[in-house]
N, C-alpha and C positions, 0 to 999 in steps of 0.2 A: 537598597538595590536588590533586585530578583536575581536569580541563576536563569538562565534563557537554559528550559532544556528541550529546547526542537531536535527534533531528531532525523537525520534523513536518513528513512531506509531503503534498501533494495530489495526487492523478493521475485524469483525468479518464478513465472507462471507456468502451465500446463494445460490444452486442452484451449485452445483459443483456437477456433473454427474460422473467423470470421471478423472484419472490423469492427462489425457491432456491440463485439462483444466488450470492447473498448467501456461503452458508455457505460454499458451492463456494469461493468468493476469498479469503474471512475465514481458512478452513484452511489452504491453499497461501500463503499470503502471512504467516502466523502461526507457521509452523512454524522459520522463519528465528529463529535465536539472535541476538537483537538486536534484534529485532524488540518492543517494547513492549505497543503498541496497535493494533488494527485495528478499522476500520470503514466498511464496505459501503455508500452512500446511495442503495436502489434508485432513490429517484424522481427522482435526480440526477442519476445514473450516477457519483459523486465516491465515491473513495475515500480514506481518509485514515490514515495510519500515522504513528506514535512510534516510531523506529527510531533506534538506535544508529550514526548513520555510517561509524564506522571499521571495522564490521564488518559493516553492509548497506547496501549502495547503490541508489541510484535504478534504477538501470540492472537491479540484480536484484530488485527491486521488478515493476518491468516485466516481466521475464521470467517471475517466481511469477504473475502475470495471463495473461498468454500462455500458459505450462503447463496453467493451469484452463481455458483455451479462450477467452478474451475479451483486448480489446483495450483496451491504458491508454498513457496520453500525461503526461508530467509538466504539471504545473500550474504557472505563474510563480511562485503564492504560499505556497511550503515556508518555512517557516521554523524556525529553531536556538533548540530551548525554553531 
């Protein structure tokens, strides 16, 4: 038996003009092998991922938002599905 280690995080965005910008973070942050689930909350600015841990991290989460041009912050409330 494996250890399931999906992870859902939250990371709270910045700098989102626009709906479009939506796809713009959903592709870059989707492209990660490990990567689950993505989803953009314009009117939130929350972003939320289902990410495999041991092979994507918070920290390169952040960095796929930064790449697309906007600015993300972890969220307290990530939790292990």
């Amino acid at each position: 038996m494996t250890a399931n280690t999906t992870t859902h995080t939250l990371l709270r965005a910045e700098g989102f003009s626009c709906p479009s910008c939506v796809n713009k973070i959903e592709n870059r942050v989707g492209w990660f092998k490990g990567v689950e689930d993505v989803k953009v909350h314009f009117a939130t600015a929350r972003i939320e991922i289902d990410h495999d841990e041991s092979r994507v991290s918070v920290d390169d989460l952040v960095t796929a938002v930064a790449k697309a041009g906007y600015t993300a912050t972890p969220s307290a409330f990530s939790r292990r599905c």
